[in-house]
C-alpha positions as CSV (number, residue, x, y, z in Angstrom):
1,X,-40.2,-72.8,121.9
2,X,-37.9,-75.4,120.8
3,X,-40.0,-78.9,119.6
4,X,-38.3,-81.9,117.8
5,X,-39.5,-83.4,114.9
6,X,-40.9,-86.4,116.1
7,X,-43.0,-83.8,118.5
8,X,-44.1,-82.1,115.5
9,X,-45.5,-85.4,113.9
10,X,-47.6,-86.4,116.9
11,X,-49.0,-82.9,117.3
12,X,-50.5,-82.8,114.1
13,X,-51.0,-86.5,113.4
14,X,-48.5,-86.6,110.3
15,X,-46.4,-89.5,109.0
16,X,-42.8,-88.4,109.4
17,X,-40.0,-89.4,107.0
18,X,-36.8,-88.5,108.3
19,X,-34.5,-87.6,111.6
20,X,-37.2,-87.5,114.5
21,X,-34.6,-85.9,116.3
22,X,-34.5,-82.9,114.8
23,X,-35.0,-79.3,116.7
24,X,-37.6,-76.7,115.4
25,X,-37.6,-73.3,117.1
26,X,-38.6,-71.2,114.0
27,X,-41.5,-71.0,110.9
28,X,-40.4,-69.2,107.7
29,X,-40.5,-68.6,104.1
30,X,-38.4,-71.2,102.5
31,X,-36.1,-68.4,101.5
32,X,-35.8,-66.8,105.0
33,X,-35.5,-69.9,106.7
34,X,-32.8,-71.1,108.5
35,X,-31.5,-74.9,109.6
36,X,-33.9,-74.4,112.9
37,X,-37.2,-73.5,110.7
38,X,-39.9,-75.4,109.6
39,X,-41.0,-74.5,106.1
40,X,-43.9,-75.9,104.4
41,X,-45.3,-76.3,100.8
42,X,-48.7,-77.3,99.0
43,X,-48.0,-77.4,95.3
44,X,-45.4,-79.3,92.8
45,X,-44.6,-75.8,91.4
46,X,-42.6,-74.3,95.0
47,X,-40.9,-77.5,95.4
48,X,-37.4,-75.7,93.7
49,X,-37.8,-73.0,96.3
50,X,-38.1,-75.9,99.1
51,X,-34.9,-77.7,97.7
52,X,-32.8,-74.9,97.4
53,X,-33.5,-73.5,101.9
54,X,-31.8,-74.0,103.9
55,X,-34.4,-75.0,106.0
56,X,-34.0,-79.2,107.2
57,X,-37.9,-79.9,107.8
58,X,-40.8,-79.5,105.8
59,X,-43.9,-79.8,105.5
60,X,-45.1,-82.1,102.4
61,X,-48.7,-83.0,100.9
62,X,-48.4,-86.7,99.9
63,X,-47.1,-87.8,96.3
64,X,-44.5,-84.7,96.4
65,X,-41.1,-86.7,96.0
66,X,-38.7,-84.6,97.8
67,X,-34.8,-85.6,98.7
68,X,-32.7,-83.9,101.6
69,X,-35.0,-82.4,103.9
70,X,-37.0,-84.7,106.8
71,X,-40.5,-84.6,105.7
72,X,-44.5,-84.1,107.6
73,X,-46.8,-85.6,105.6
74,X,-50.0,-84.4,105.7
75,X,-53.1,-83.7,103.4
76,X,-53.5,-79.9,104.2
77,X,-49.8,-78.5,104.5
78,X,-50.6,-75.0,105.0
79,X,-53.4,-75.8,107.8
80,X,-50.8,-77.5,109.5
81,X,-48.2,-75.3,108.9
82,X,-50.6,-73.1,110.6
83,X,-51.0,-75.3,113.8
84,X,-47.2,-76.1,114.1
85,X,-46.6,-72.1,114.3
86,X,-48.8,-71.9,116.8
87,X,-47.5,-74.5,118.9
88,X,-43.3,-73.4,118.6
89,X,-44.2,-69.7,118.7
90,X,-46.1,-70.5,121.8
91,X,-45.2,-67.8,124.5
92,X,-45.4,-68.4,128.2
93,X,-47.5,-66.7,129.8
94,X,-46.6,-62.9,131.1
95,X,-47.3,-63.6,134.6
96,X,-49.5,-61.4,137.2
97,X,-48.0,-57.7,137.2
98,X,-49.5,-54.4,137.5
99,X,-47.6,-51.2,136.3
100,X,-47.2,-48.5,139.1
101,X,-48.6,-45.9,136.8
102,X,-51.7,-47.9,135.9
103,X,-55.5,-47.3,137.3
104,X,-57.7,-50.2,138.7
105,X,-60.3,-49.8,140.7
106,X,-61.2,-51.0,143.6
107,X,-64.0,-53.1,142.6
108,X,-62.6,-54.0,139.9
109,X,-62.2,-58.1,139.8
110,X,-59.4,-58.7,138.8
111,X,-58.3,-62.7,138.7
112,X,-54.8,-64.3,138.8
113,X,-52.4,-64.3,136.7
114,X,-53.2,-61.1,134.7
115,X,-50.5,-58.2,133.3
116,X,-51.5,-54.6,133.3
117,X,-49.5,-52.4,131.5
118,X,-48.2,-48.4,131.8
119,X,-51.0,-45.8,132.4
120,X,-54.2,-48.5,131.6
121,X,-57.4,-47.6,133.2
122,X,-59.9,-50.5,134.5
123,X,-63.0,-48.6,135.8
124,X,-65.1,-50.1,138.6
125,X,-67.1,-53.3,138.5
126,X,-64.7,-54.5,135.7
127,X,-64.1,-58.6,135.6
128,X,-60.6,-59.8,134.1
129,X,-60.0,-63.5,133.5
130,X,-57.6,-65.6,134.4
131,X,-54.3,-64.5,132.9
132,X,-55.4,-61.8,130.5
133,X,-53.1,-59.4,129.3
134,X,-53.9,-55.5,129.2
135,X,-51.3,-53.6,127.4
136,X,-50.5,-50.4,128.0
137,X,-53.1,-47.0,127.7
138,X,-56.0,-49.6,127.5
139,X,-59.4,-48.1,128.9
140,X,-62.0,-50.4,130.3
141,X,-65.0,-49.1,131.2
142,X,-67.4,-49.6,133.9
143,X,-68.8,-53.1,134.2
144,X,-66.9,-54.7,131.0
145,X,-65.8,-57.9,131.4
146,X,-62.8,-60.0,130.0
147,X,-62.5,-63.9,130.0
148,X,-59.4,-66.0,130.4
149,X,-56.5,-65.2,128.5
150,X,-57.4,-62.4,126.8
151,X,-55.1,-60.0,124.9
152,X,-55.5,-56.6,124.5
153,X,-52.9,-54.6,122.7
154,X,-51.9,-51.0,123.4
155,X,-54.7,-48.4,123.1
156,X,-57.8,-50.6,122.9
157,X,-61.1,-48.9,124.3
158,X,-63.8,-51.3,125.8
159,X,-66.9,-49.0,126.5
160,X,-68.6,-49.5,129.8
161,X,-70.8,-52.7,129.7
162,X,-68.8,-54.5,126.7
163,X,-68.4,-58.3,127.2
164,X,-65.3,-60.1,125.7
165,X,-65.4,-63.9,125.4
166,X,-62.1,-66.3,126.3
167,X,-58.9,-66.2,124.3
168,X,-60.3,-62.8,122.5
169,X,-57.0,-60.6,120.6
170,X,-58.0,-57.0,119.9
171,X,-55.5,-55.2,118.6
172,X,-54.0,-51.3,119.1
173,X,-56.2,-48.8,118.7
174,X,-59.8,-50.9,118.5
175,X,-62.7,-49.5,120.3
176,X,-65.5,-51.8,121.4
177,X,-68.8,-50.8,122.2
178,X,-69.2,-47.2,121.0
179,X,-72.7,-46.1,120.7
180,X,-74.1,-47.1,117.0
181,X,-75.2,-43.9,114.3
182,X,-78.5,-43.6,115.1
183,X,-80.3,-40.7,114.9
184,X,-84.7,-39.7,114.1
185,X,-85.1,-36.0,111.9
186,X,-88.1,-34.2,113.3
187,X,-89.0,-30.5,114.1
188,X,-86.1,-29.7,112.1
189,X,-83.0,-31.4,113.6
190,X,-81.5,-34.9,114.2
191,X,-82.8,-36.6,117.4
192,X,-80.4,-38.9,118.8
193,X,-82.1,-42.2,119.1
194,X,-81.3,-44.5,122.6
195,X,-77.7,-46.3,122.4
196,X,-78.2,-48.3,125.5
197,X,-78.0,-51.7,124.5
198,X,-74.9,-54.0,125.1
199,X,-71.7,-55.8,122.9
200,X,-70.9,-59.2,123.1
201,X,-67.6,-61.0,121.6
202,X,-67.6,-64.6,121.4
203,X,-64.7,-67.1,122.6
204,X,-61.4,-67.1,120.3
205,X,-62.2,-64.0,118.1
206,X,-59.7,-61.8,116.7
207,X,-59.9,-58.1,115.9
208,X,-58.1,-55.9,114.0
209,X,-56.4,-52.4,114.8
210,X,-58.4,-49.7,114.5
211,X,-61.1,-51.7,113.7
212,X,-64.6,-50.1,115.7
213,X,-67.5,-51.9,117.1
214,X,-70.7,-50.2,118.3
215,X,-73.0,-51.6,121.3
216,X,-76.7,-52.2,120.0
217,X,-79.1,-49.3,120.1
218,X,-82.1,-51.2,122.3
219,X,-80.5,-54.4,121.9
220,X,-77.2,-56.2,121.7
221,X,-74.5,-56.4,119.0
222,X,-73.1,-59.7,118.8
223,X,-70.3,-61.1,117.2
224,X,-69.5,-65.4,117.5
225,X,-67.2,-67.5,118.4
226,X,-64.2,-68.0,116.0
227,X,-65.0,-64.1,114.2
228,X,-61.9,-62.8,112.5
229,X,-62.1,-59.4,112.0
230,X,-59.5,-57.5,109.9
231,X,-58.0,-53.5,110.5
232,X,-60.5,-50.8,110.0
233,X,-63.8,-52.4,109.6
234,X,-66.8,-50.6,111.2
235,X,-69.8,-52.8,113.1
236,X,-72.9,-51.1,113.5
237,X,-75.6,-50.9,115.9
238,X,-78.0,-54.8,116.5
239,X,-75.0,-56.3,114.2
240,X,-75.2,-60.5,114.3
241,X,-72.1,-62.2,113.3
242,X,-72.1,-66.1,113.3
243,X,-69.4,-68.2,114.3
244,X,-65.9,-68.6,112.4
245,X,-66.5,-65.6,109.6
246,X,-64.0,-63.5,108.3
247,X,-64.6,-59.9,107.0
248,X,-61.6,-57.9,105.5
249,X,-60.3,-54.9,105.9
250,X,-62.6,-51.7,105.3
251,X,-65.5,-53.3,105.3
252,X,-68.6,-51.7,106.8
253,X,-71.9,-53.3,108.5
254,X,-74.5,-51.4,108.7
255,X,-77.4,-51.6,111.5
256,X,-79.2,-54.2,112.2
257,X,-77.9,-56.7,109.7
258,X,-76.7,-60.3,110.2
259,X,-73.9,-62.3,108.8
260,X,-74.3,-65.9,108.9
261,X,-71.4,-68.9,110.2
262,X,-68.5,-69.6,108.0
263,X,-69.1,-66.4,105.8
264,X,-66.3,-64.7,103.9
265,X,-66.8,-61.0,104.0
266,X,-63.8,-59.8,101.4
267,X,-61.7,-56.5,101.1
268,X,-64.0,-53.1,101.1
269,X,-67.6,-54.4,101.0
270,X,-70.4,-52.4,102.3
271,X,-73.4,-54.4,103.7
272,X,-76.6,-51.2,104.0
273,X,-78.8,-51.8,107.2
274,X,-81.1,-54.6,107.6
275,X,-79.0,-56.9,105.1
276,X,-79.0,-60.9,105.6
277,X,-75.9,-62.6,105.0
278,X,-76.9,-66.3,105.4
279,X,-74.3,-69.3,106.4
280,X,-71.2,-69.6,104.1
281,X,-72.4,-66.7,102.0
282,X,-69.3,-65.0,100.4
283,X,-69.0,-61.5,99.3
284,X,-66.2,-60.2,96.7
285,X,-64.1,-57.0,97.5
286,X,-65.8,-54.2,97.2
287,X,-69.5,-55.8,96.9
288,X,-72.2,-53.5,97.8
289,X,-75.2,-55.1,99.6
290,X,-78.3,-52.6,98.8
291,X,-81.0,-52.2,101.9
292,X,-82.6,-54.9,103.0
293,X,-80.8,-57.8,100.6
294,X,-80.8,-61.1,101.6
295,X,-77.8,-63.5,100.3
296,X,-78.5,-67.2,100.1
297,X,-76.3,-69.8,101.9
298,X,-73.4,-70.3,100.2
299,X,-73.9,-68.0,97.4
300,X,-71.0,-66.0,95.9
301,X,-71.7,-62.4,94.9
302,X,-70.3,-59.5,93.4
303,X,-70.5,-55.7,92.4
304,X,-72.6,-53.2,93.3
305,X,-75.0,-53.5,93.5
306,X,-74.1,-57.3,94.5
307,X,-75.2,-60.0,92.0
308,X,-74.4,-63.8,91.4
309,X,-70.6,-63.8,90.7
310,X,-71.4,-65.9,87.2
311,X,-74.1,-62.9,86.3
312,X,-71.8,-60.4,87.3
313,X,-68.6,-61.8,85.0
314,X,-71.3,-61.7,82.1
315,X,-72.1,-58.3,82.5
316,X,-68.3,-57.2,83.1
317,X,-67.4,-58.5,79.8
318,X,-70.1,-55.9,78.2
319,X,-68.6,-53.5,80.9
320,X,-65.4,-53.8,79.2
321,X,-66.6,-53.9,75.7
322,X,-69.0,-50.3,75.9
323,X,-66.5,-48.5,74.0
324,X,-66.7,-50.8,71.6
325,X,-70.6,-51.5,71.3
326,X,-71.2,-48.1,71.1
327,X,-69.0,-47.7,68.3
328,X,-70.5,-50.4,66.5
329,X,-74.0,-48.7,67.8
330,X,-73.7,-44.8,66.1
331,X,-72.4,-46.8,62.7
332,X,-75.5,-48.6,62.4
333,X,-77.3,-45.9,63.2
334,X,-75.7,-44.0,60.3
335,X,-76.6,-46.2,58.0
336,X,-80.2,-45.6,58.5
């Protein structure tokens, strides 16, 4: 979608130096960019690359001098750079249409405004908001429900019962409300334990492909408002995940644990059952969370098994040196 300039500064309340006039359709790289881009940059070192694109707009964090290109000033360039792309990438809405080969039941509520791709299946008692879009091979299963303007991608599986939010993305391949790994030993085999319980997805949360969630065992799973989830993370069973946290890819939640609001959850971590994660907690790739840990708000912790990030550094530098110790170790030992 095609915005001027001038448009551009109102949206995101910036002081605009330059042609108002000017028509953004695009966002890019400085290098990829083209006259119609907008380009953006938040450090004196990338201003060369900003000169030299051919890009006419950019976004600018104030005191950056910068001559030929109509400016945004704002204090947070990439935040807004964010928000623009949002707004010119905008799409307009698909517009009601069910595919001939699709599968929608009866009951099935389906409200206006909604697109439902090739060979998707909604089962009965299903509700789908206001101009959702249902790509295509999607299953939904009995008594799900989708809010308003939803998007699911191709392939997403919503087990019976799960409950998506407003504005919720999942992406290809994503399966929501899977029973959770749960399971008693006795009289020589595994029991499966009850895996009745329910999922629930906040407004505006985002899921990654491939990325699985299970319902709760007795209870619900719940993930918040805002949630970011990245490709290939698994959610277990009675999982609680506050509002506007992000977890990376391959990261694994075990039963019954709880991440707090505004947490950062990095690359590979894997949080063992019963774990607390309190607000703004973050964990470093690969972090391993033991049984039962709690992590204070706002803490920063790494290794495994996780640690305060300024006691783990300590202990990496002796990491790094045991070759060395230990050399220094057998000659004293020698010398006894």
């Amino acid at each position: 979608m095609t915005r001027t300039l001038g448009e551009l500064a109102q949206f995101l309340g910036a002081r605009l130096e330059g042609d108002a006039l000017i028509e953004v359709n695009g966002v890019a790289s400085p290098e990829r960019a083209g006259p119609g881009d907008l380009i953006y940059c938040d450090s004196p070192r990338h201003l060369d690359r900003v000169v030299s694109s051919a890009a006419r707009a950019v976004i600018l964090s104030p005191g950056s001098e910068l001559a030929g290109k109509s400016v945004l000033r704002v204090r947070e360039p990439k935040l807004a750079f964010a928000k623009a792309a949002v707004w010119i990438l905008e799409k307009p809405a698909a517009g009601a249409s069910v595919h001939p080969t699709a599968v929608v039941s009866s009951t099935a509520r389906v409200a206006a405004g909604v697109s439902i791709g090739p060979y998707a299946v909604i089962e009965d008692e299903c509700r789908v908001g206001a101009n959702s879009i249902i790509e295509a091979f999607c299953f939904i299963g009995s008594g799900a429900q989708l809010g308003e303007s939803c998007r699911l991608h191709p392939r997403v599986t919503l087990y019976p019962g799960a409950h998506l939010g407003n504005r919720v993305e999942v992406h290809s391949g994503a399966v929501i409300g899977s029973d959770g790994f749960g399971y008693v030993y006795g009289e020589g085999r595994h029991w499966k334990f009850p895996q009745i319980g329910s999922v629930e997805i906040g407004d505006d949360v985002e899921i990654g492909a491939n990325a699985t969630i299970d319902r709760g065992s007795l209870d619900v799973t719940r993930v918040a408002t805002g949630v970011k989830i990245d490709n290939l993370v698994q959610i277990a069973h009675n999982v609680q995940i506050g509002e506007h946290s992000v977890i990376a890819a391959q990261t694994g939640v075990s039963g019954s644990s709880s991440i707090g609001a505004r947490c950062v959850v990095a690359g590979q971590v894997g949080i063992a059952d019963h774990c607390r994660i309190e607000d703004g907690a973050t964990l470093g790739a690969q972090a391993g969370i033991p049984s039962g840990k709690t992590v204070r708000s706002g803490q920063t912790v790494w290794g495994t098994p996780a640690r305060p990030l300024d006691r783990f550094k300590e202990q990496y530098a002796y990491f790094a040196r045991l070759p060395e110790l230990a050399e220094r170790l057998r000659k004293l030992e020698e010398r006894e």
